[in-house]
mmCIF file of the N, C-alpha and C atoms, coordinates in Angstrom:
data_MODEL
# 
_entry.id   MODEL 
# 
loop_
_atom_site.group_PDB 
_atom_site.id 
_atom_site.type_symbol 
_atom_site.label_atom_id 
_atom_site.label_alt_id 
_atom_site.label_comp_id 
_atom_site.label_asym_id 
_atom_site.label_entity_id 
_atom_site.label_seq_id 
_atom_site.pdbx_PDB_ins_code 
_atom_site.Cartn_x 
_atom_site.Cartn_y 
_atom_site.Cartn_z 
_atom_site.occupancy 
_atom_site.B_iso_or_equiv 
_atom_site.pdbx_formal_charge 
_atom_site.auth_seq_id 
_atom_site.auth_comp_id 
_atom_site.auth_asym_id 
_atom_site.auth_atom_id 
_atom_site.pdbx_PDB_model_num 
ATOM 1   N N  . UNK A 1 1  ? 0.849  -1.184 0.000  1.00 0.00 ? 1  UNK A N  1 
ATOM 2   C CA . UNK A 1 1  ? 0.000  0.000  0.000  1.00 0.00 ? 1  UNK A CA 1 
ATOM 3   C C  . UNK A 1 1  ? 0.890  1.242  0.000  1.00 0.00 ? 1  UNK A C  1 
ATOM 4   N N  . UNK A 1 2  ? 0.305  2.061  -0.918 1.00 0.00 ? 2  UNK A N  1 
ATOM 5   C CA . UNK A 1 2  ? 1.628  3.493  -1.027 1.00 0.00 ? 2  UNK A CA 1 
ATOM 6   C C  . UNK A 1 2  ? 1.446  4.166  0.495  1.00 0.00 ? 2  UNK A C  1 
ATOM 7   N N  . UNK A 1 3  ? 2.184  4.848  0.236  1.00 0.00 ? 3  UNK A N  1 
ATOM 8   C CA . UNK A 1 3  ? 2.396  5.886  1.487  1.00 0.00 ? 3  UNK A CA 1 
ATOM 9   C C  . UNK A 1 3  ? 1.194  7.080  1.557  1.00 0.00 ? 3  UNK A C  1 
ATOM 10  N N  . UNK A 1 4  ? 0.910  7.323  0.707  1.00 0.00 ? 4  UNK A N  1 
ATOM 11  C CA . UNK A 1 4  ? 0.162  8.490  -0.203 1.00 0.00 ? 4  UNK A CA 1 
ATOM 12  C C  . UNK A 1 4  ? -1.506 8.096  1.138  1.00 0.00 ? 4  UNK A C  1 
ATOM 13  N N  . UNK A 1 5  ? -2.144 7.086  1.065  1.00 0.00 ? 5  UNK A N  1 
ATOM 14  C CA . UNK A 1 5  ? -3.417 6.494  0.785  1.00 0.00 ? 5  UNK A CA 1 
ATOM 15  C C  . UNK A 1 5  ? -3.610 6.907  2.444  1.00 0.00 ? 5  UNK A C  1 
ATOM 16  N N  . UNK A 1 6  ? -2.235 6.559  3.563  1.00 0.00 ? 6  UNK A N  1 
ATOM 17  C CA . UNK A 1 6  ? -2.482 6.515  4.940  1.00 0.00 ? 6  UNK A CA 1 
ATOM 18  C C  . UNK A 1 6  ? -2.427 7.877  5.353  1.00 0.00 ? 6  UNK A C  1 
ATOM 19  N N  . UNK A 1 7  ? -2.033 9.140  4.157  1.00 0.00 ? 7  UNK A N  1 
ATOM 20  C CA . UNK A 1 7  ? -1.654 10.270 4.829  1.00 0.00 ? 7  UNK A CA 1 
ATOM 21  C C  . UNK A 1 7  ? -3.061 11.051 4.714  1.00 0.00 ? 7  UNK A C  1 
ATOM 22  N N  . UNK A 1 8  ? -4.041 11.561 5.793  1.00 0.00 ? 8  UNK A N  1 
ATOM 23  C CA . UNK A 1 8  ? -4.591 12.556 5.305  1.00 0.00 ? 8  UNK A CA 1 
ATOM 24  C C  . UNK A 1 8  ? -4.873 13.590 4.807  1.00 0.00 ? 8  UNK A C  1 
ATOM 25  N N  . UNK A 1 9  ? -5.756 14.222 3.934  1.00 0.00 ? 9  UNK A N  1 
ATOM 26  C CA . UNK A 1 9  ? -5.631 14.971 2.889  1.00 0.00 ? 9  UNK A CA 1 
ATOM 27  C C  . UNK A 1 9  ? -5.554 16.485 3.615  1.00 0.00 ? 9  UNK A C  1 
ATOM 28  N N  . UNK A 1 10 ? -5.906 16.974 4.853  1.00 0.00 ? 10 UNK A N  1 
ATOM 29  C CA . UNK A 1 10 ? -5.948 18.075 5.923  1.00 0.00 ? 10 UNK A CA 1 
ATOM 30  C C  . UNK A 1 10 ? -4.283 17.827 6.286  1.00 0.00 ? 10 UNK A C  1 
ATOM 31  N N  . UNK A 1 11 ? -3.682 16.758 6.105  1.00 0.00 ? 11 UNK A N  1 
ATOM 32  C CA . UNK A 1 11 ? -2.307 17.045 6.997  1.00 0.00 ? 11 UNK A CA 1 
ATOM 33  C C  . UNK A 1 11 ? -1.478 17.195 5.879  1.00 0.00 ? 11 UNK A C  1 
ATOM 34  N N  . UNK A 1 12 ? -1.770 16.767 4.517  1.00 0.00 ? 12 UNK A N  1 
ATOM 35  C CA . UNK A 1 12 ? -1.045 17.417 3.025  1.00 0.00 ? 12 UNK A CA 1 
ATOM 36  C C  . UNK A 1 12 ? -0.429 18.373 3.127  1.00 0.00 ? 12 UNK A C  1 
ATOM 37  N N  . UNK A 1 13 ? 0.672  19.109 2.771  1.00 0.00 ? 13 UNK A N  1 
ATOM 38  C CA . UNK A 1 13 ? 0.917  19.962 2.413  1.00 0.00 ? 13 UNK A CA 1 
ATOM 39  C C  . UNK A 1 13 ? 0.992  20.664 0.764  1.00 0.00 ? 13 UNK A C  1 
ATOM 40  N N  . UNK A 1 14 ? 0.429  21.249 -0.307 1.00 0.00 ? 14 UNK A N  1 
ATOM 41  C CA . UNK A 1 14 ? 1.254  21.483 -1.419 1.00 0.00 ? 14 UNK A CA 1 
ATOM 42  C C  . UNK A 1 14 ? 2.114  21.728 -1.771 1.00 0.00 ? 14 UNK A C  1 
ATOM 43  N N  . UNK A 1 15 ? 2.337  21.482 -3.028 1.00 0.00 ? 15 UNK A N  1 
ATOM 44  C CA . UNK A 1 15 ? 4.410  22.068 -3.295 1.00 0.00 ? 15 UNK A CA 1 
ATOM 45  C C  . UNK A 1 15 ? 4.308  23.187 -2.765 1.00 0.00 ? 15 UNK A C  1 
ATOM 46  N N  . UNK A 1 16 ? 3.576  24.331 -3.289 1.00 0.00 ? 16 UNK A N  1 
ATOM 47  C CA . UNK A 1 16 ? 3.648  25.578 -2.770 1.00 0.00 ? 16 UNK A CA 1 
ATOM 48  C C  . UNK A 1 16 ? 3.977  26.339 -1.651 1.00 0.00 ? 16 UNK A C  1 
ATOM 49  N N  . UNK A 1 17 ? 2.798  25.319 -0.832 1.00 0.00 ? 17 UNK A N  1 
ATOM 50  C CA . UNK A 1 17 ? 3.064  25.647 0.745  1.00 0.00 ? 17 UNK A CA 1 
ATOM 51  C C  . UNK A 1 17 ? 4.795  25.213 1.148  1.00 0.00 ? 17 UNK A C  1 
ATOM 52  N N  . UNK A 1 18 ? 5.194  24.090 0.590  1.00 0.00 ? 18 UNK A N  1 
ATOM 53  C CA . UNK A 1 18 ? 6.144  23.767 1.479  1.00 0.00 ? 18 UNK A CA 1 
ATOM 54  C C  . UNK A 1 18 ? 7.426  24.676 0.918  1.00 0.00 ? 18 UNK A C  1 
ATOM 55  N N  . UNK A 1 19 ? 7.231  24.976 -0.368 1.00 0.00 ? 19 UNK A N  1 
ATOM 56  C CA . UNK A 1 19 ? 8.582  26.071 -1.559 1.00 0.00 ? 19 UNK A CA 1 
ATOM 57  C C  . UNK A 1 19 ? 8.821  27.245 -0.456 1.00 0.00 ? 19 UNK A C  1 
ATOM 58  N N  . UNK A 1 20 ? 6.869  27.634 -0.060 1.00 0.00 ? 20 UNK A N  1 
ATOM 59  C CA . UNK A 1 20 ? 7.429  29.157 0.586  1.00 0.00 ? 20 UNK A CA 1 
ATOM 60  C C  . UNK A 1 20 ? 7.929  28.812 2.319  1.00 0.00 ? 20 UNK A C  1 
ATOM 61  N N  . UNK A 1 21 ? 7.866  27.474 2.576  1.00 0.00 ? 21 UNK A N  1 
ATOM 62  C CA . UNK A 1 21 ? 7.933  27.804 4.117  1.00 0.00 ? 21 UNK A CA 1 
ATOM 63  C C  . UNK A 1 21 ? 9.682  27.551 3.679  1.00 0.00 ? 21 UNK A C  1 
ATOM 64  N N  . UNK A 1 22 ? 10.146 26.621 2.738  1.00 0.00 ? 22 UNK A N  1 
ATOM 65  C CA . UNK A 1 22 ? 11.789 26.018 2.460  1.00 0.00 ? 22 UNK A CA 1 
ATOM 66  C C  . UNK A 1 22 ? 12.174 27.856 2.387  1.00 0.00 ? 22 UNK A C  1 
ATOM 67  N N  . UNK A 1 23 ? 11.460 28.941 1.506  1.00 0.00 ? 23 UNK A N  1 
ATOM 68  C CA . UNK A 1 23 ? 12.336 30.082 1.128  1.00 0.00 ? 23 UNK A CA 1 
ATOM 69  C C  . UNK A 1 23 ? 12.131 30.852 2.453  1.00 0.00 ? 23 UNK A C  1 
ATOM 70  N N  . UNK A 1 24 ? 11.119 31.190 2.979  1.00 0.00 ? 24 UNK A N  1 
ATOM 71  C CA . UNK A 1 24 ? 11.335 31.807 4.413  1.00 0.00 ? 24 UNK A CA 1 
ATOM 72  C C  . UNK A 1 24 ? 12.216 31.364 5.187  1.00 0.00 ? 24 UNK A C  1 
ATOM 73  N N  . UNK A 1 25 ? 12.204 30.112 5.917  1.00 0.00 ? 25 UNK A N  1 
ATOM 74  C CA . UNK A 1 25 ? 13.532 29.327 6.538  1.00 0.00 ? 25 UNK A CA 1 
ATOM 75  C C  . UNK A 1 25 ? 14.726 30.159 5.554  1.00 0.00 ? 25 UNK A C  1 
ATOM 76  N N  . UNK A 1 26 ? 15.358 29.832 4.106  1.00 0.00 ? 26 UNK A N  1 
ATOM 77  C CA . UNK A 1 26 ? 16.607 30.569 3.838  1.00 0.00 ? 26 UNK A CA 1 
ATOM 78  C C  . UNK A 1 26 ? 16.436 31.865 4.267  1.00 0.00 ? 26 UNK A C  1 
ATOM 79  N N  . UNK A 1 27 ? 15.427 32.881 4.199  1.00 0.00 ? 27 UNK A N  1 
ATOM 80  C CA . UNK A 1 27 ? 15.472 34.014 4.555  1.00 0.00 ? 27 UNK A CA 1 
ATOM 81  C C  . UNK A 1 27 ? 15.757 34.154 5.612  1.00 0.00 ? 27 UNK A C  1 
ATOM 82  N N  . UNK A 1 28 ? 15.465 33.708 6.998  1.00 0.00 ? 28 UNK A N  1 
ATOM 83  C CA . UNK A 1 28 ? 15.905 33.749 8.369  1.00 0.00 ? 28 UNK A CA 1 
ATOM 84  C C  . UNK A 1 28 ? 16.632 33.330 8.501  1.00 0.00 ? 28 UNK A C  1 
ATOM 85  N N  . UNK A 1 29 ? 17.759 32.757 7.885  1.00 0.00 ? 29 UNK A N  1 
ATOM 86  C CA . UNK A 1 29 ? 19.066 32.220 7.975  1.00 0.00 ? 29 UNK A CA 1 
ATOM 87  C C  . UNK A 1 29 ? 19.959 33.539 7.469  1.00 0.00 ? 29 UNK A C  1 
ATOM 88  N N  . UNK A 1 30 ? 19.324 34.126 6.692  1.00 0.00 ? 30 UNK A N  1 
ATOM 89  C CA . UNK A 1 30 ? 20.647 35.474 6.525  1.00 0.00 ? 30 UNK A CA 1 
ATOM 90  C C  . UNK A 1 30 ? 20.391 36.454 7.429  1.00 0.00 ? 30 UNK A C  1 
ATOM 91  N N  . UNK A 1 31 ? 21.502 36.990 7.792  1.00 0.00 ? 31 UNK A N  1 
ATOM 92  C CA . UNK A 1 31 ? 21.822 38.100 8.702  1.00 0.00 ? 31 UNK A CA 1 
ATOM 93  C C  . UNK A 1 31 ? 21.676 38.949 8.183  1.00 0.00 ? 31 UNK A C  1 
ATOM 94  N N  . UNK A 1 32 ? 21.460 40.388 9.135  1.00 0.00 ? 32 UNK A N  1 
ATOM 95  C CA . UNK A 1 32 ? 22.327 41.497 8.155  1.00 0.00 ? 32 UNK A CA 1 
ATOM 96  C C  . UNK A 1 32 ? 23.655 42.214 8.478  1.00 0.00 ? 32 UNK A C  1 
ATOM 97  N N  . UNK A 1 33 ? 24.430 42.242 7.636  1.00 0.00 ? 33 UNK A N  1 
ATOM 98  C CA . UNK A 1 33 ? 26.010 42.373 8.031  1.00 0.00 ? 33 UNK A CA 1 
ATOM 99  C C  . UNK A 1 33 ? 26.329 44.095 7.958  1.00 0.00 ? 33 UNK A C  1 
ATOM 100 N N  . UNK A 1 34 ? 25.883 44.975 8.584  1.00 0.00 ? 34 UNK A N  1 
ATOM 101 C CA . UNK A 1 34 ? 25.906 46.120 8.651  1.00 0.00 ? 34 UNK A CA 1 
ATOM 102 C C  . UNK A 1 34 ? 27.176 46.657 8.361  1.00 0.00 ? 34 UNK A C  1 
ATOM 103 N N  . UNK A 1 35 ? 28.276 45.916 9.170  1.00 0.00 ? 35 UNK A N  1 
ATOM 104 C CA . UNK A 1 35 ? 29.639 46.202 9.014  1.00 0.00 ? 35 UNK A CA 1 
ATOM 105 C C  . UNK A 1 35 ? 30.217 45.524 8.253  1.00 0.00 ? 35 UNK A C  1 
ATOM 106 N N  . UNK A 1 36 ? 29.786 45.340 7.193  1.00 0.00 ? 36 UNK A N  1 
ATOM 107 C CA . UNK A 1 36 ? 30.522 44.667 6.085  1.00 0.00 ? 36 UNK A CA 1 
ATOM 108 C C  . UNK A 1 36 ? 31.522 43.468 6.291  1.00 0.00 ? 36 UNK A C  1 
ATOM 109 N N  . UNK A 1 37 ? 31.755 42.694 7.938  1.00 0.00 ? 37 UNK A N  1 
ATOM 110 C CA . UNK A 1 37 ? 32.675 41.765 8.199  1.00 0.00 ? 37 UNK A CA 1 
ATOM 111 C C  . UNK A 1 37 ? 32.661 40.900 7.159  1.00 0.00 ? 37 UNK A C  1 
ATOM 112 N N  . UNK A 1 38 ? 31.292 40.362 7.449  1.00 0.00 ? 38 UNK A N  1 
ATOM 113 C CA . UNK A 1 38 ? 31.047 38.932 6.279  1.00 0.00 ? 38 UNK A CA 1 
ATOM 114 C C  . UNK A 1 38 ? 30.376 38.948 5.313  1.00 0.00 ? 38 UNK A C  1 
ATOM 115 N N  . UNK A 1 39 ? 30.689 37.867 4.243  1.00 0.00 ? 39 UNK A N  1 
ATOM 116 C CA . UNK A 1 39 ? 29.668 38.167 2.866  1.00 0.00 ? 39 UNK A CA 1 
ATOM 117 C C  . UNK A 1 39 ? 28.701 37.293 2.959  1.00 0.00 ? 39 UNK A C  1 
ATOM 118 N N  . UNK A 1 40 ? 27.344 37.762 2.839  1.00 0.00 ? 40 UNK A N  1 
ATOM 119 C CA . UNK A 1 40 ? 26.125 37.122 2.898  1.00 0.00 ? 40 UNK A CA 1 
ATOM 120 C C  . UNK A 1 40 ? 25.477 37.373 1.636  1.00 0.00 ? 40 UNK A C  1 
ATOM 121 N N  . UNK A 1 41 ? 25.090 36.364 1.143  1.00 0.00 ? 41 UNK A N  1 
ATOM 122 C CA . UNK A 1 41 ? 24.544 35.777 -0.408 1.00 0.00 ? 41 UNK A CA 1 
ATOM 123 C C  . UNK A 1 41 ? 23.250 36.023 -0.390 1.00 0.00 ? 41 UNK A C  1 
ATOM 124 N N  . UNK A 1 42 ? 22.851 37.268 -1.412 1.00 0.00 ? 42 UNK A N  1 
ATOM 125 C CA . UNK A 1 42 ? 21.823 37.805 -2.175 1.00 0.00 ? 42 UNK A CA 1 
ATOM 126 C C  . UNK A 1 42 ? 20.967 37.110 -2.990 1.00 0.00 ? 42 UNK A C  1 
ATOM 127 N N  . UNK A 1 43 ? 22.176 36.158 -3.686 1.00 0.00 ? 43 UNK A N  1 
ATOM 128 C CA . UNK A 1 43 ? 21.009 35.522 -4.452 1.00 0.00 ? 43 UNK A CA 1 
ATOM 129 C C  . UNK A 1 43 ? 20.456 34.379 -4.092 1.00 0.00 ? 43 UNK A C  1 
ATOM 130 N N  . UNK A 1 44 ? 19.549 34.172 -4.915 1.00 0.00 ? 44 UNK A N  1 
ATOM 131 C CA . UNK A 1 44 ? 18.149 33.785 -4.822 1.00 0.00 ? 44 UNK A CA 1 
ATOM 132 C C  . UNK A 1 44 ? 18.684 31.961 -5.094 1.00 0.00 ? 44 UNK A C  1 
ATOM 133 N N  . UNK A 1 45 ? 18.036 31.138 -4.206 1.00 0.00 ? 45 UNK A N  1 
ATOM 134 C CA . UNK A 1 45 ? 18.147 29.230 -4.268 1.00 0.00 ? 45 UNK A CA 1 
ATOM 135 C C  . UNK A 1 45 ? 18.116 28.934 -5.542 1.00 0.00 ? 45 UNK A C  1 
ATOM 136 N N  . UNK A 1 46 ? 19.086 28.222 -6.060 1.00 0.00 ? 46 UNK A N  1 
ATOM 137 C CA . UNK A 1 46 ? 18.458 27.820 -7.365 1.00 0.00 ? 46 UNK A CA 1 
ATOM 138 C C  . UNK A 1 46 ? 17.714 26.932 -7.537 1.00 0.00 ? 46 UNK A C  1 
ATOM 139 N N  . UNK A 1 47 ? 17.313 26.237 -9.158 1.00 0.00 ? 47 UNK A N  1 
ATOM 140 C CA . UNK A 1 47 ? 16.113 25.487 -8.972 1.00 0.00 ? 47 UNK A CA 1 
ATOM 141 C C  . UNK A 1 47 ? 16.817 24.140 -8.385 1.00 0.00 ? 47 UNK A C  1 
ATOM 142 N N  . UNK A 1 48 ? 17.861 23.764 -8.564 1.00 0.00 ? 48 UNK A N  1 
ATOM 143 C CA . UNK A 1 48 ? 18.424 22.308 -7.941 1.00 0.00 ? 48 UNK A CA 1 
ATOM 144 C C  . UNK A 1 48 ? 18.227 22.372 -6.542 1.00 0.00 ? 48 UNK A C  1 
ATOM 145 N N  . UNK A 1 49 ? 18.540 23.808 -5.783 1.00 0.00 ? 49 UNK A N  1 
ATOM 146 C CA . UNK A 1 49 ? 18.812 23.655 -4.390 1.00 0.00 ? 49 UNK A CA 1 
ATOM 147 C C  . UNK A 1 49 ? 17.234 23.483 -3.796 1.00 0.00 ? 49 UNK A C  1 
ATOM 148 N N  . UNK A 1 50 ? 16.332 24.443 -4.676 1.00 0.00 ? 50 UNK A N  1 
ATOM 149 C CA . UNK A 1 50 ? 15.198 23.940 -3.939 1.00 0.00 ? 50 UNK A CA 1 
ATOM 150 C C  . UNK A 1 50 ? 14.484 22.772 -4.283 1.00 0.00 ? 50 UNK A C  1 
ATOM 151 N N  . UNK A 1 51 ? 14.657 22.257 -5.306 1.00 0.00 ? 51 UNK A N  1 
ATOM 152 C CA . UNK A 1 51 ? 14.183 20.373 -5.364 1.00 0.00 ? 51 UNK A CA 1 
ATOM 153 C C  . UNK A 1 51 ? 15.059 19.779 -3.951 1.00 0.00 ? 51 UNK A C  1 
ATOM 154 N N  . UNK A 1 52 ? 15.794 19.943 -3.844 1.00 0.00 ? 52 UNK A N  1 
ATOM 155 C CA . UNK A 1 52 ? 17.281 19.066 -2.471 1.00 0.00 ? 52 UNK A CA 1 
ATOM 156 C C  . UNK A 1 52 ? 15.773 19.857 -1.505 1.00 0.00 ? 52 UNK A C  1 
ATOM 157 N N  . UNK A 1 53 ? 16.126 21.134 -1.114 1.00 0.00 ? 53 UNK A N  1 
ATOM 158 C CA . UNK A 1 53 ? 15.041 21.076 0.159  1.00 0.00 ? 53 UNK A CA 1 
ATOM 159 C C  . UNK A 1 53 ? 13.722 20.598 -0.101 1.00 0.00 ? 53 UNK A C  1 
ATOM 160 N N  . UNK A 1 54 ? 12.792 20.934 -0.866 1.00 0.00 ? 54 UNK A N  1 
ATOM 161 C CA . UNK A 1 54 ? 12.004 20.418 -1.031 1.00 0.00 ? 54 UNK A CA 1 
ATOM 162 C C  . UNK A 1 54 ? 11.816 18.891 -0.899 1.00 0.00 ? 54 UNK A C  1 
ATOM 163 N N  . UNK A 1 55 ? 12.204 18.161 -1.387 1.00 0.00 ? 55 UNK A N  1 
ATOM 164 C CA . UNK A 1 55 ? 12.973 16.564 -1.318 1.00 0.00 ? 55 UNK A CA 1 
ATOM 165 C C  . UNK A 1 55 ? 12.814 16.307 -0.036 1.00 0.00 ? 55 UNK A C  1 
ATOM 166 N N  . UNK A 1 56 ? 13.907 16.832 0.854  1.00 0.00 ? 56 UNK A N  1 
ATOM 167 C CA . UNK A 1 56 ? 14.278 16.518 2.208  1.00 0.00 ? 56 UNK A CA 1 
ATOM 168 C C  . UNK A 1 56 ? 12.959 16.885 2.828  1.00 0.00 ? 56 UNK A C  1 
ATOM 169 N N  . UNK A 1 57 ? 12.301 18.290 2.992  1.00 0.00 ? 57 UNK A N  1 
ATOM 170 C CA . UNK A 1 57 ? 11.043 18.606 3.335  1.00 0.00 ? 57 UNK A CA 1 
ATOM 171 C C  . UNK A 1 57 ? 10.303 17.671 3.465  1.00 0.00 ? 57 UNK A C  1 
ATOM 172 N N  . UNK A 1 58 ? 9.650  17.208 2.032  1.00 0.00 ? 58 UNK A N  1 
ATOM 173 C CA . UNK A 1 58 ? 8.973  16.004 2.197  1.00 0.00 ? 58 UNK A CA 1 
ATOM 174 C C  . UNK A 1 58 ? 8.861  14.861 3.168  1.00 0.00 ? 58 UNK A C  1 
ATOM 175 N N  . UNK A 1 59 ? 10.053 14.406 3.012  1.00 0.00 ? 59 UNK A N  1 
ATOM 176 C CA . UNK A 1 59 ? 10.586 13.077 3.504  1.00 0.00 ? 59 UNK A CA 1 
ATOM 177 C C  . UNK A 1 59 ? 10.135 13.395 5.341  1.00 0.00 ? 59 UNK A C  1 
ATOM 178 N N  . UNK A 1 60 ? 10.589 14.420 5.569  1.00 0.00 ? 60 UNK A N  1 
ATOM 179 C CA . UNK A 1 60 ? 10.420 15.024 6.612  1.00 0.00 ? 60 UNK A CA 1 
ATOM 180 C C  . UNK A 1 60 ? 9.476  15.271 7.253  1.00 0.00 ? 60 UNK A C  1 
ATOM 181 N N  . UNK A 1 61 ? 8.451  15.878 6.456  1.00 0.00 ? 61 UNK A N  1 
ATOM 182 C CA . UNK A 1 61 ? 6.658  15.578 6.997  1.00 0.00 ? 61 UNK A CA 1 
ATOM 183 C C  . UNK A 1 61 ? 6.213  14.573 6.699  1.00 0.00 ? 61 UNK A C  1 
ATOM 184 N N  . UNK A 1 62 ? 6.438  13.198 5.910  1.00 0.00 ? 62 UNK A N  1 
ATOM 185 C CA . UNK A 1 62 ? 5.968  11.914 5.809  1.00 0.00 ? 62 UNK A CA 1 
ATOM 186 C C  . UNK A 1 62 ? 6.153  11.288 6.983  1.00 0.00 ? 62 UNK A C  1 
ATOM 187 N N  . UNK A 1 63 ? 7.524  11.586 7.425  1.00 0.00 ? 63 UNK A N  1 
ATOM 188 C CA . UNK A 1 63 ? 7.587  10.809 8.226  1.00 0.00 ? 63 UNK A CA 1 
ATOM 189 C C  . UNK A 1 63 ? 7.279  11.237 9.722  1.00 0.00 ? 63 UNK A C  1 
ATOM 190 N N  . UNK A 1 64 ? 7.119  12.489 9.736  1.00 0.00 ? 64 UNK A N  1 
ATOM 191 C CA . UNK A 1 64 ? 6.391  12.570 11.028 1.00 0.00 ? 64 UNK A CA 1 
ATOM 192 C C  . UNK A 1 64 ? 5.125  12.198 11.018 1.00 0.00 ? 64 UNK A C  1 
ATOM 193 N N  . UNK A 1 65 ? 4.151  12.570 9.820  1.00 0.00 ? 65 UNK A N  1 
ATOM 194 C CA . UNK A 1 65 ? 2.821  12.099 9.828  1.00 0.00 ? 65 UNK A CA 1 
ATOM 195 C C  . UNK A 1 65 ? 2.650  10.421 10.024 1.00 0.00 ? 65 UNK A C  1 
ATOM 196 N N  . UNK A 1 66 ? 3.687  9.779  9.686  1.00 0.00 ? 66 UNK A N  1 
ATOM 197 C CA . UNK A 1 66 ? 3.518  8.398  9.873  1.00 0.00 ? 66 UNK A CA 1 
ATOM 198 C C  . UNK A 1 66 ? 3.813  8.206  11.292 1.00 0.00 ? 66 UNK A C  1 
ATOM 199 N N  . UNK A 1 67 ? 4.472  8.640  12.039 1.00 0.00 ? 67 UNK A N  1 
ATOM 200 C CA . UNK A 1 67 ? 5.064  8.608  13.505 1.00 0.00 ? 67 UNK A CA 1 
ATOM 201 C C  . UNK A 1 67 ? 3.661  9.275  14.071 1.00 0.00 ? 67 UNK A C  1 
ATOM 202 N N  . UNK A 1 68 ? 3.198  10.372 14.008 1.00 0.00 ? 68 UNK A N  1 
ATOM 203 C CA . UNK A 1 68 ? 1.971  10.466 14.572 1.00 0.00 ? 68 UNK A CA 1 
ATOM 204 C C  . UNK A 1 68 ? 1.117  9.813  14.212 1.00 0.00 ? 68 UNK A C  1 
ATOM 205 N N  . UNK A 1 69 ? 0.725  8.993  13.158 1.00 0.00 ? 69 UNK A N  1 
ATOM 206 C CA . UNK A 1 69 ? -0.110 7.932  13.049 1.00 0.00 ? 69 UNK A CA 1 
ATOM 207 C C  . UNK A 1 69 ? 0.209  6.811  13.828 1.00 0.00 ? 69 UNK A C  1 
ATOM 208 N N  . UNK A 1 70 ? 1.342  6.539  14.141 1.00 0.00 ? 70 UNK A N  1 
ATOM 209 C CA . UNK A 1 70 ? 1.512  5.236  14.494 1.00 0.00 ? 70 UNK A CA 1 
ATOM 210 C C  . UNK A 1 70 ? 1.618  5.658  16.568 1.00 0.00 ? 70 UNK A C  1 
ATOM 211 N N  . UNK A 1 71 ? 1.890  6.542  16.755 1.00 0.00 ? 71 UNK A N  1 
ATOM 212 C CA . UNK A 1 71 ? 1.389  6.501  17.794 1.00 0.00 ? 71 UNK A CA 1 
ATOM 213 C C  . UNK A 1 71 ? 0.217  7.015  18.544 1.00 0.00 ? 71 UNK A C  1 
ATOM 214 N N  . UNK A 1 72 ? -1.087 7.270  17.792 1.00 0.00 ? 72 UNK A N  1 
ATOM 215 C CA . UNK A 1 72 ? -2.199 7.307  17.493 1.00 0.00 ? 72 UNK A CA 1 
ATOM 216 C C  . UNK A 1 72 ? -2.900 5.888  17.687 1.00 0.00 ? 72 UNK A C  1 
ATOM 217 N N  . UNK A 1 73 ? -2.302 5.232  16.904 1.00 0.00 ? 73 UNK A N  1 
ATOM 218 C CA . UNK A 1 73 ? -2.548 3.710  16.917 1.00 0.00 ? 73 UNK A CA 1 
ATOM 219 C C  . UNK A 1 73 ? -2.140 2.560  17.682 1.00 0.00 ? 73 UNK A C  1 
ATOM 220 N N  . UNK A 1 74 ? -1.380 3.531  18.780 1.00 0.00 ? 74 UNK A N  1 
ATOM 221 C CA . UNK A 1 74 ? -0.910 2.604  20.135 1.00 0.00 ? 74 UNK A CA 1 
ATOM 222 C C  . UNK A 1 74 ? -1.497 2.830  20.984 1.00 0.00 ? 74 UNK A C  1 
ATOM 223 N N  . UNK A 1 75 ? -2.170 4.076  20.953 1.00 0.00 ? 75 UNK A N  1 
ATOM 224 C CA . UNK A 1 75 ? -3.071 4.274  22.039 1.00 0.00 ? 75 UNK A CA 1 
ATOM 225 C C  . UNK A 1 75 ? -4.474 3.584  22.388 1.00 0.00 ? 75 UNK A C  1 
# 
């Protein structure tokens, strides 16, 4: 049985949802370097880097939704 069938459709996320929460997370990861010490990168994820988060994302809410299912089902 796929993975797909046990996940409910309320705990889904869309690509969308998960693209903008992956680009907010990079956004709160940059500083701002007022004093010019360090160089902090302007540009924008490319499309490889956000398939890799996205990817990982996934994997990441599957498997918690399966972990809260399954201990749902011990109770």
């Amino acid at each position: 049985m796929p993975i797909e069938e046990d996940i409910p459709v309320d705990a889904t996320l869309t690509d969308l949802e998960i693209c903008h929460a992956v680009r907010e997370q990079d956004q709160a990861i940059k500083v701002d370097d007022s004093e010019g010490d360090e160089c902090v990168e302007d540009n924008p994820p490319t499309n490889t880097e956000m398939r890799q988060a996205f990817d990982i994302l996934k994997c990441g809410i599957v498997q918690q939704i399966l972990k809260n299912n399954m201990s749902t089902n011990n109770i």
